[in-house]
C-alpha positions as CSV (number, residue, x, y, z in Angstrom):
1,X,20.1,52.1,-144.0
2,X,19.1,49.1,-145.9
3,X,17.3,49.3,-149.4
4,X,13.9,47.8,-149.1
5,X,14.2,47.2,-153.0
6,X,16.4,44.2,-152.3
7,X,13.7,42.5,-150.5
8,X,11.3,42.8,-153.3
9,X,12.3,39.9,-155.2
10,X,13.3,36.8,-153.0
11,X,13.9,33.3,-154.1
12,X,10.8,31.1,-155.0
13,X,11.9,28.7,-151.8
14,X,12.4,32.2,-149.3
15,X,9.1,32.9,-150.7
16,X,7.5,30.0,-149.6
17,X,9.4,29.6,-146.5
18,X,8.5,33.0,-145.5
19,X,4.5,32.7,-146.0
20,X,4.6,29.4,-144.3
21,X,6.5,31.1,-141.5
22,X,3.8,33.4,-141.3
23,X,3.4,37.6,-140.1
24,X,5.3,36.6,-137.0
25,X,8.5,36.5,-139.2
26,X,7.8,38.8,-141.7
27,X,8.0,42.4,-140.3
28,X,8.3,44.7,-143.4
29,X,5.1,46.2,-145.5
30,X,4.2,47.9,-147.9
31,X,1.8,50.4,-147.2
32,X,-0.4,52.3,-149.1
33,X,-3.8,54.1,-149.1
34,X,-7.6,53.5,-150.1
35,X,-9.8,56.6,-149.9
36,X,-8.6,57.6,-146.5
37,X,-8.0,53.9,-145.2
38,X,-4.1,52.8,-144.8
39,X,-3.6,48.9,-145.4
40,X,-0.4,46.6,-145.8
41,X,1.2,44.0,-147.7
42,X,4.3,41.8,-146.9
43,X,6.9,42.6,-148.7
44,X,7.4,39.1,-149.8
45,X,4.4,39.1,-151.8
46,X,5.3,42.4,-153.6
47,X,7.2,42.0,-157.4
48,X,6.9,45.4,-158.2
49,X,5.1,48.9,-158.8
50,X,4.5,50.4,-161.8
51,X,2.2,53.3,-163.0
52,X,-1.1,53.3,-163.8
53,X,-2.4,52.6,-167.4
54,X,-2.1,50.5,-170.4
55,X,-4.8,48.3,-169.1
56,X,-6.9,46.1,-171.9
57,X,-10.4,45.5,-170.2
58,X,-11.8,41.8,-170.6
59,X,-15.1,41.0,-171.0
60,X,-17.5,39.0,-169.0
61,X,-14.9,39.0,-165.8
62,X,-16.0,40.0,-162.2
63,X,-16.6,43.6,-162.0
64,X,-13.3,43.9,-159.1
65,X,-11.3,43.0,-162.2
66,X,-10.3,46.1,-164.1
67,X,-8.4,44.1,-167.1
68,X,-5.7,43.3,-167.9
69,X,-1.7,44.4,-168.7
70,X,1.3,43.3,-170.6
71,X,4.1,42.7,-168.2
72,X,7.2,42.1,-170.1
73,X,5.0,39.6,-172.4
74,X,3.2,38.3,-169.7
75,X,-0.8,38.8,-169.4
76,X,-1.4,39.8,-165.6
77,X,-4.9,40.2,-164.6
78,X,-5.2,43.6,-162.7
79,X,-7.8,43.8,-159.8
80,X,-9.6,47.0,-158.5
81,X,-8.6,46.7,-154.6
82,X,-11.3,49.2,-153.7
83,X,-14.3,47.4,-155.6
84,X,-13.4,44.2,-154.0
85,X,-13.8,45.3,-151.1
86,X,-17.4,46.7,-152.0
87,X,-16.8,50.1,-152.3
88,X,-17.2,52.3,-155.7
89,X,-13.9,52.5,-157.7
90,X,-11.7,55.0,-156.9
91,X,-10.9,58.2,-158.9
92,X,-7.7,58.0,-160.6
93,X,-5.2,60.5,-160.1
94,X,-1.5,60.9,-160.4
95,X,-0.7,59.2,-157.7
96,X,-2.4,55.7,-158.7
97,X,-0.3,53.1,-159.6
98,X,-0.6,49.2,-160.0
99,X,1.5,47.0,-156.8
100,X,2.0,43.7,-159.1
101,X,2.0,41.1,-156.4
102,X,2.4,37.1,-156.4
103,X,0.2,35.0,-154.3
104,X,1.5,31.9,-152.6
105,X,0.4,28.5,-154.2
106,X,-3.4,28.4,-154.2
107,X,-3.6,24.6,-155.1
108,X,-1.0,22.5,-154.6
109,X,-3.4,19.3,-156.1
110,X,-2.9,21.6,-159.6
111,X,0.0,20.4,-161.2
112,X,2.4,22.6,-161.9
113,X,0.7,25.2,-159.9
114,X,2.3,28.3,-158.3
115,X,1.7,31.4,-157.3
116,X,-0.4,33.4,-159.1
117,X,0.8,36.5,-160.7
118,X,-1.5,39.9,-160.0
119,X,-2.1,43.8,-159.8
120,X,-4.0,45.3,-157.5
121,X,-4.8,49.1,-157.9
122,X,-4.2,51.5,-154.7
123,X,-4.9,55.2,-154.5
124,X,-1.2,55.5,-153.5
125,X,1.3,54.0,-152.5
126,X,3.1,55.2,-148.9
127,X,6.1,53.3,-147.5
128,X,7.9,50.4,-146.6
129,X,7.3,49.9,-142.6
130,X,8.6,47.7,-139.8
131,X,6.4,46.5,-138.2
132,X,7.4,44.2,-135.3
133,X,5.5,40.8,-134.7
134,X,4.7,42.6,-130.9
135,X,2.8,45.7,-132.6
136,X,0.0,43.1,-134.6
137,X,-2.7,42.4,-133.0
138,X,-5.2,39.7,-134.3
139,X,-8.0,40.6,-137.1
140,X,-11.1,42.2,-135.7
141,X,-14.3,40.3,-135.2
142,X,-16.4,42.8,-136.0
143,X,-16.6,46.4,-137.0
144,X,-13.8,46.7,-140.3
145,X,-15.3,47.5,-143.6
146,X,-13.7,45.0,-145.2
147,X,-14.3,41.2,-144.9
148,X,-12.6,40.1,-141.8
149,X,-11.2,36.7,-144.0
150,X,-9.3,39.5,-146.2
151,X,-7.5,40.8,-143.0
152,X,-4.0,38.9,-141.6
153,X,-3.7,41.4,-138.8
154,X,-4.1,45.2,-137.6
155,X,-0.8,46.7,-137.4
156,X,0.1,49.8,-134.9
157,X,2.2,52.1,-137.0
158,X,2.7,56.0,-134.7
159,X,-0.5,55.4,-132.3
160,X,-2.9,54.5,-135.5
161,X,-3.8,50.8,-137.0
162,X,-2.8,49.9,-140.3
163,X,-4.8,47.1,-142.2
164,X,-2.5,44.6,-142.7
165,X,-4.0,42.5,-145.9
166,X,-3.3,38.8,-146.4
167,X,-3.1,38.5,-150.3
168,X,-3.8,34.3,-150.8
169,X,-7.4,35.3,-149.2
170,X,-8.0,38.7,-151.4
171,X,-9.9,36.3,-153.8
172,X,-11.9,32.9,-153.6
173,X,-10.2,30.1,-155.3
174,X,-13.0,30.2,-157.9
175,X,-12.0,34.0,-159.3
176,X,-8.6,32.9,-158.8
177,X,-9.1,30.3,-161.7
178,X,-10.7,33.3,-163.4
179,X,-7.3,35.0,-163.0
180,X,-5.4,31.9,-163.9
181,X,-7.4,31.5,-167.2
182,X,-6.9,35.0,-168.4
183,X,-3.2,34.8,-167.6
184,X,-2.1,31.3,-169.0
185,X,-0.7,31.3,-172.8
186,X,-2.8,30.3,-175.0
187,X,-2.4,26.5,-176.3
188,X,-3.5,27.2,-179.9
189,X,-7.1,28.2,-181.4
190,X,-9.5,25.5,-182.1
């Protein structure tokens, strides 16, 4: 049985090449809950999972934003998963923990622009799944209690859908410059 750990930190090119292939290709998620909702990430889009805490909160950000932490000297911007999708925060327990993901190149008219460098808070995390290309169906067109535009596909995982998130549409470009802002070194104080 194959570690799912190896898969967690590809290649800048495999990452691109993989979200411009699309789910079709991709078949392994990371799944974790919200209240009593399942969802999924690609593993391509996944860097890492770490524990809850340490977080500096910023001021005058969107209230999905929880703060931010120190990443090996980097600033990453961590985002409350359950407030962005309108729903109070979620209690946090033991179990809580931060998935540090990377989004795909927002804006490729930005030089210098790449992915953008996250966390996203989740009740808990579950497992890594296959799921084959044949077991997603399309997004709903009605009815999820998130924003359809969040959702890349519903995934059948043991007779029960799973969520499957797309992580570039998680936030308009706008809070993404947000994000960018908080994150970027600073280029000495006026």
């Amino acid at each position: 049985m194959s570690s799912p750990t190896t898969q967690l930190a590809p290649t800048p090119a495999a990452d691109q090449s993989a979200v411009a292939a699309g789910l079709t290709e991709q078949q392994q998620f990371l799944t974790f809950s919200l209240g009593e909702e399942m969802f999924a990430i690609g593993i391509l889009a996944i860097r890492e999972i770490i524990e809850y805490g340490n977080l500096t909160e910023v001021p005058m950000v969107p209230p999905f934003i929880r703060g931010v932490i120190n990443l090996r000297g980097a600033v990453v911007p961590v985002v409350d998963m359950a407030v962005r999708f309108g729903r109070p925060a979620g209690e946090i327990t033991k179990r809580t923990c931060i998935v540090i993901i990377e989004t795909s190149d927002l804006d490729p008219s930005v030089a210098g622009s790449h992915g953008q460098q996250m966390g996203i808070v989740v009740d808990a995390v579950s497992e890594v799944l296959e799921i084959p290309p044949a077991d997603i169906e399309p997004p709903p067109e009605f009815g999820a209690r998130i924003r359809i535009d969040f959702i890349s596909g519903m995934g059948k995982v043991n007779g029960k859908f799973v969520v499957m998130l797309d992580v570039n549409r998680i936030l308009a470009l706008d809070e993404v410059a947000v994000l960018a802002a908080m994150s970027a070194p600073e280029r000495g104080a006026s």
